[in-house]
N, C-alpha and C positions, 0 to 999 in steps of 0.2 A: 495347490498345484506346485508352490513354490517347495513345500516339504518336502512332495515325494521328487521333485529334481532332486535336493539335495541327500534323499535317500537312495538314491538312482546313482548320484557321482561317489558318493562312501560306498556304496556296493561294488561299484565297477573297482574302484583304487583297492578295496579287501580284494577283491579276488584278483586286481592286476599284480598287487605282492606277491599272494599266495601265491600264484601260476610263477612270476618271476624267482621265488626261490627253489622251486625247483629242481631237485640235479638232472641234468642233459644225460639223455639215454643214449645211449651209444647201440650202432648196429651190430649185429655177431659175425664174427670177422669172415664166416663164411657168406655172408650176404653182400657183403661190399665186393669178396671175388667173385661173385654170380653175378651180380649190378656189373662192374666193371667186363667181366665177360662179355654178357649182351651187348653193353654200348661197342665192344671192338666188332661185335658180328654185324649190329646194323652199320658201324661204318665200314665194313668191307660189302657189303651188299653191291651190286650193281647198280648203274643211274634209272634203270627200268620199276626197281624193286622198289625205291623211296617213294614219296609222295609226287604229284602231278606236279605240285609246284616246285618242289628240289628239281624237276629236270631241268636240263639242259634247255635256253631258249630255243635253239634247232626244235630240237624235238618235241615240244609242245608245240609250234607253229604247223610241224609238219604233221602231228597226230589230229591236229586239230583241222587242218585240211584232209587228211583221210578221211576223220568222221564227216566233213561235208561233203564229199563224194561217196561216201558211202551213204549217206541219206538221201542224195541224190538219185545214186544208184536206184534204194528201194522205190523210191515214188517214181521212177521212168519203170521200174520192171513192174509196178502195181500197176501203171496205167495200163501198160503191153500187157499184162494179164487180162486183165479187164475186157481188155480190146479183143482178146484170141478168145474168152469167154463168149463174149457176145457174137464172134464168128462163130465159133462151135454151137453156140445157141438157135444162129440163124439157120444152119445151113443142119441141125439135127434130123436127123430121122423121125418117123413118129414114136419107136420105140425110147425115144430120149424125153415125153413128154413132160417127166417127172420133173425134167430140167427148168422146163417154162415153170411147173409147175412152183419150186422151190424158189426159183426167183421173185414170180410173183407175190408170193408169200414172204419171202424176205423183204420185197420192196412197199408192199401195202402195210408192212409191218412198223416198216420205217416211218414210210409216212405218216400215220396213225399217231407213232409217238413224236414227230415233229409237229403234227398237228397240238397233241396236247401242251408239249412245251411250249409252243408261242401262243396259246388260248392263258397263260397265266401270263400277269403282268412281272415287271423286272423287281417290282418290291416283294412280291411272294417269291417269286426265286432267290433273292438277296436274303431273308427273314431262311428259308428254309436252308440255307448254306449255312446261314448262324448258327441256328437250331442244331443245325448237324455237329458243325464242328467243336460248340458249347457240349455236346451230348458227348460226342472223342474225347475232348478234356477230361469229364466229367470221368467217363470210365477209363483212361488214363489214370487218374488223382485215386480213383478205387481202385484201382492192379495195384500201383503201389503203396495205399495205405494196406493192402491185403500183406504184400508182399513184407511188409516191415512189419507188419505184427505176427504175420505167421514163420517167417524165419528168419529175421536178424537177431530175434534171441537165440536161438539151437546154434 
């Protein structure tokens, strides 16, 4: 073990030379005025344009109360839908039977699958969230071992 350390620190120092005598590549003088370009346009951009966290404290404090009022918003206008739903429900004609019809069916559909999720206990739901997301990795790690053998050489 002690060998290959010391065959491991002469390797690393050979190739630390080699890489060190190197000569420094220099950019082509048109890419430094295309670099330098860019950076003048993002920094003329507006404070809207940069990133959430470049803005301005105002305006994150205040976007971020809109978006609470606007969530807001949706869950009072979901309830009042809800509510005018089930008034139009009640008060349907027979010709609307459809209506009863699709709700119950939406609703016993639901319950069915709430029933099955709480008939399993928390360590098979815990085990099958792993499973899943070990299985995402997995074909993740395979898109990009695909991806790099099929076209980082071409």
């Amino acid at each position: 073990m002690k060998d290959s350390n010391d065959e491991q620190a002469r390797l690393e120092l050979m190739v630390g030379r080699w890489l060190s005598a190197q000569p420094l590549r220099h950019a082509p003088p048109s890419m430094a005025s295309r670099v330098l370009a860019q950076l003048e346009h993002r920094a003329a951009l507006p404070w809207w344009r940069h990133s959430f966290l470049r803005w301005p404290v105002a305006a994150r404090i205040g976007f971020l109360l809109l978006a609470i009022g606007a969530t807001k918003l949706v869950l009072v206008m979901n309830q009042w839908g809800i509510t005018r739903l089930d008034l139009v429900k009640a008060s349907a004609a027979p010709e609307m039977n459809w209506l009863h019809t699709l709700t119950g069916a939406l609703s016993g559909t639901g319950n069915l699958l709430m029933l099955v999720v709480n008939s399993f206990s928390t360590t098979w739901l815990y085990g099958a969230g792993i499973v899943i997301a070990a299985m995402y990795v997995t074909l993740f790690g395979l898109g990009a071992t695909a991806y790099r053998t099929l076209y980082s050489n071409s």
